[in-house]
C-alpha positions in Angstrom: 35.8 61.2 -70.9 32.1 60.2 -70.6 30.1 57.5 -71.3 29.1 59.0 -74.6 32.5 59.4 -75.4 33.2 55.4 -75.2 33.5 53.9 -79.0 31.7 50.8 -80.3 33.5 47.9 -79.1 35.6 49.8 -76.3 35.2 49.6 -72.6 35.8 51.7 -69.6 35.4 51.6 -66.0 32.6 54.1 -64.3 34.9 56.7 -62.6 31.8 59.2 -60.9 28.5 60.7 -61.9 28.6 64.5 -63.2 27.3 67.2 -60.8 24.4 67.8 -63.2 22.9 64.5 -62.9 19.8 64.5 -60.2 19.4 62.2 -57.3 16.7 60.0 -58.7 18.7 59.2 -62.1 21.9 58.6 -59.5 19.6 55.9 -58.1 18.1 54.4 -60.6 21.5 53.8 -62.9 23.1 52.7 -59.7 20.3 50.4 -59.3 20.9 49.1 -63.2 24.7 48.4 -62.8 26.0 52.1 -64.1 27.9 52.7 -60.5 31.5 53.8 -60.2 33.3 50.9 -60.5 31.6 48.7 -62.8 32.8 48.0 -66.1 31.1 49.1 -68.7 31.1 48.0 -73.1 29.1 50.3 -76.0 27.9 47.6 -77.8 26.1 50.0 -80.5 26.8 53.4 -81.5 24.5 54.2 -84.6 24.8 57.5 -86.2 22.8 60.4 -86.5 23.3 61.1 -82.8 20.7 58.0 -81.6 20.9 56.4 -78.4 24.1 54.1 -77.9 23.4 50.5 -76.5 25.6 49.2 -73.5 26.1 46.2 -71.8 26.1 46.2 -68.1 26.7 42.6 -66.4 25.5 40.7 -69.5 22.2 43.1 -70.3 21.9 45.7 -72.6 20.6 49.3 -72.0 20.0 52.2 -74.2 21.4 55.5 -73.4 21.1 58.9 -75.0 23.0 61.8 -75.1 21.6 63.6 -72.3 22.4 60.9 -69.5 25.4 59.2 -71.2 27.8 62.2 -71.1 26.9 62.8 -67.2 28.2 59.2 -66.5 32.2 59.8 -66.1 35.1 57.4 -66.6 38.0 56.4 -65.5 
């Protein structure tokens, strides 16, 4: 399951980052809270395909597609 997977009002634990995902993104979502590890709640998921809010440690961040479904959980 990926992070694009998780539902509005679920949450999950960061398991890994997928292979795909380059070093610099690693690094900066690392930086942001989105580490193995660290539990994590969609807050938003609004149709059409937009980006999905979560909350990380009491702040919200917007993910799309593209970098959500290389975040893996657990």
């Amino acid at each position: 399951m990926t992070l694009w997977d998780l539902q509005q009002g679920a949450t999950a634990t960061v398991d890994s980052f997928g292979a795909a995902l380059q070093g610099d993104y690693r690094i900066r979502l690392s930086e942001l809270g989105f580490h193995p590890g660290e539990q994590i709640a969609c807050v938003l998921s609004p149709n059409l395909g937009a980006p999905k809010l979560y909350r990380v440690n009491n702040t919200v961040y917007s993910l799309d597609d593209s970098v959500a479904t290389l975040i893996n959980l657990a």
